[in-house]
C-alpha positions in Angstrom: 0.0 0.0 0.0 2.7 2.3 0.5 4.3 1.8 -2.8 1.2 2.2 -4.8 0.9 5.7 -2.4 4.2 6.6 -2.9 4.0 6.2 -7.1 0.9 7.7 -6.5 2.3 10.8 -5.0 5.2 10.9 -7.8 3.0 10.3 -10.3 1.2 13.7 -9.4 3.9 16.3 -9.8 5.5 14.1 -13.0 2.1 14.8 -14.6 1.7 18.4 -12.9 4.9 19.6 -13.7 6.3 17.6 -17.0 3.2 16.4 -18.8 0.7 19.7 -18.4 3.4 22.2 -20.2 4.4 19.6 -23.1 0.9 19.5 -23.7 0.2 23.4 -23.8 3.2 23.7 -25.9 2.1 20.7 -28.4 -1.6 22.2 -28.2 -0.5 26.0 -29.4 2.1 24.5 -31.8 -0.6 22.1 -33.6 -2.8 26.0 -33.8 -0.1 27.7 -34.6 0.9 24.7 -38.2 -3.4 25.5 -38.7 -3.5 28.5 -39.0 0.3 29.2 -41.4 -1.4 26.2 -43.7 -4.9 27.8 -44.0 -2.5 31.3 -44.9 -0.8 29.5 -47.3 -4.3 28.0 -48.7 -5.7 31.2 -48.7 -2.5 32.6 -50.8 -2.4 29.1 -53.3 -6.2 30.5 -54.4 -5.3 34.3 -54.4 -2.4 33.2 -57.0 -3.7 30.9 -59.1 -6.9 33.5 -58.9 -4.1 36.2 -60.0 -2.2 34.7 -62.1 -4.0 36.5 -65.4 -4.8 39.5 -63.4 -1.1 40.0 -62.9 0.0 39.7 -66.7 -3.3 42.6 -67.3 -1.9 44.7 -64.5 1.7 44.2 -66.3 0.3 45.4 -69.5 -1.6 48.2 -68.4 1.3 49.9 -65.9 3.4 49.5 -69.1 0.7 51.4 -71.2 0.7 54.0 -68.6 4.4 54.4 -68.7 4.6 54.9 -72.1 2.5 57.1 -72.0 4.1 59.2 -69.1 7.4 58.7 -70.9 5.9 60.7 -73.6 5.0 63.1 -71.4 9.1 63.8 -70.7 11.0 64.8 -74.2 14.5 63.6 -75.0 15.7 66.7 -75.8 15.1 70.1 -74.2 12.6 71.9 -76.6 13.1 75.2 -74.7 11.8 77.5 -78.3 8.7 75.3 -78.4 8.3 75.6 -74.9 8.6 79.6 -74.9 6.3 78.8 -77.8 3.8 76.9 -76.5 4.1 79.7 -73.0 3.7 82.7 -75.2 0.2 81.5 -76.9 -1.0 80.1 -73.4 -0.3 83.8 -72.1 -2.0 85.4 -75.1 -5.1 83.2 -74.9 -5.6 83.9 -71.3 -4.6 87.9 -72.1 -1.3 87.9 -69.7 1.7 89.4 -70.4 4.7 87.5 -69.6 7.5 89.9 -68.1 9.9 87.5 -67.2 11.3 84.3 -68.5 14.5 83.4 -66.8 16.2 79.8 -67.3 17.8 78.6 -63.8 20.2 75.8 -64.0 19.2 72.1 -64.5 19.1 69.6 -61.8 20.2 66.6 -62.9 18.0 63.4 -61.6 18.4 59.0 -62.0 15.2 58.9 -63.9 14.9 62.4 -65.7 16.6 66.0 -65.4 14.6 68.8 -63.6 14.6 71.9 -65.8 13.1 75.3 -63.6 12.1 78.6 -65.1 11.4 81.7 -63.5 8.8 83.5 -64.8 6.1 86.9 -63.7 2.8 87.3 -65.5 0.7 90.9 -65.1 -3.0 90.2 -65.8 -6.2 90.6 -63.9 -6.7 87.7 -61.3 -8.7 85.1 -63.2 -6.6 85.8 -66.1 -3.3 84.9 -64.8 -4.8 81.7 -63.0 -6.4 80.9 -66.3 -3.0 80.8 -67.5 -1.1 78.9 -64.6 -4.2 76.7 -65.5 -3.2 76.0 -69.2 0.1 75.9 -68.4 -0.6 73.4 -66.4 -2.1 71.2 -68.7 0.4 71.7 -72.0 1.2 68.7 -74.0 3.9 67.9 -71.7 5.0 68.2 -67.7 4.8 71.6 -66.8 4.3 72.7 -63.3 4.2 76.1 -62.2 5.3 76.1 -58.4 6.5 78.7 -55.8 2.8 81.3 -57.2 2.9 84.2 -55.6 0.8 86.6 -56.1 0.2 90.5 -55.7 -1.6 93.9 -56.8 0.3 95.8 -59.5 2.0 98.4 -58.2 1.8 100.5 -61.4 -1.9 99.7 -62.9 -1.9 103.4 -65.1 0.5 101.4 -67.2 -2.3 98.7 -68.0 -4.8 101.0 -68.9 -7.3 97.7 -70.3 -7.3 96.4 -66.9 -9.1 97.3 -64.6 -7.2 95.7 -61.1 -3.8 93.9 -62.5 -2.0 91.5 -60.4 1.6 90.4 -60.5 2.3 86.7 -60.6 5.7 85.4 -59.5 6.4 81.8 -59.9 8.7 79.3 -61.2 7.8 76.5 -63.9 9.2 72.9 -63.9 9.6 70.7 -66.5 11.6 67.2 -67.0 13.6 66.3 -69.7 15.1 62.5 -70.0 18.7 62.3 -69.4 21.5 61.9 -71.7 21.5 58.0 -72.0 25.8 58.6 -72.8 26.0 60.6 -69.8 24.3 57.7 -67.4 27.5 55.6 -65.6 26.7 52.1 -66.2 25.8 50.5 -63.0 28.7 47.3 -62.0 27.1 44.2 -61.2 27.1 43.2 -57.4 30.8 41.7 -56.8 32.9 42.7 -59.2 
């Protein structure tokens, strides 16, 4: 009788102390494999589901690149440019008093060219212009507006309250593909 207490009484922690943790540990483990193969399930149908979607995706961020690619000239095109400027400013019915070039800052991707430019005009005039400047046939964006009353309206005698715009313009150009350093392969 006192054996079968005393394997009784050892049998008690054993269980209390070695069996009751494995089993936790075993328990969360086996939820733990469940729930990573039901994620990987889950993923198996979201890529075979995908798997045309991505090759249409493909195609169409390519169409859009193109067509943001035309969007950025090779070359500078700074007369057709001032061209395309000086029509915008006579539709509105601006004038443009300054045009300055500012020096190019050269990018990976494309070359930031800036411009800094005034406009006299009445209000809705000049943001007519910044508007269709805006939206010529290639990137233009006139940043750094401001705007003020013209301190010499005698001078515009056909307006009736002018405003000064100051602001700069930025446009992109893509870079010189011989002035690109070819990239070395990792290690040598």
């Amino acid at each position: 009788m006192i054996g079968g207490l005393a394997c009784l009484v050892a049998i008690v922690p054993f269980r209390m102390y070695l069996l009751t943790p494995r089993a936790l540990e075993n328990t969360t483990t086996l939820e733990r494999v469940e729930a990573i193969e039901g994620q990987n399930r889950r993923a198996l149908v979201v890529a075979a589901r995908g798997g045309g979607d991505l090759e249409e995706n493909l195609f169409l961020y390519e169409r859009h690149v193109a067509k943001l690619e035309e969007l950025i000239p090779a070359a500078e095109e700074v007369p057709a440019l001032a061209n395309d400027i000086a029509a915008t400013a006579r539709q509105a019915g601006v004038e443009v008093q300054r045009l300055n070039p500012e020096p190019p800052e050269t990018g990976t991707f494309y070359n930031r060219t800036s411009y800094d430019m005034a406009v006299i005009g009445e209000y809705h005039a000049v943001a007519q212009f910044l508007t269709n400047v805006a939206s010529l046939s290639r990137i233009v964006t006139p940043v750094e507006v401001d705007v003020a009353l013209f301190d010499q309206p005698a001078r515009f005698s056909e307006m009736e309250s002018p405003v000064i715009a100051n602001f700069r313009i930025e446009t992109y150009v893509l870079p010189d593909p011989a002035a690109i350093p070819v990239a070395e392969a990792p290690g040598g």
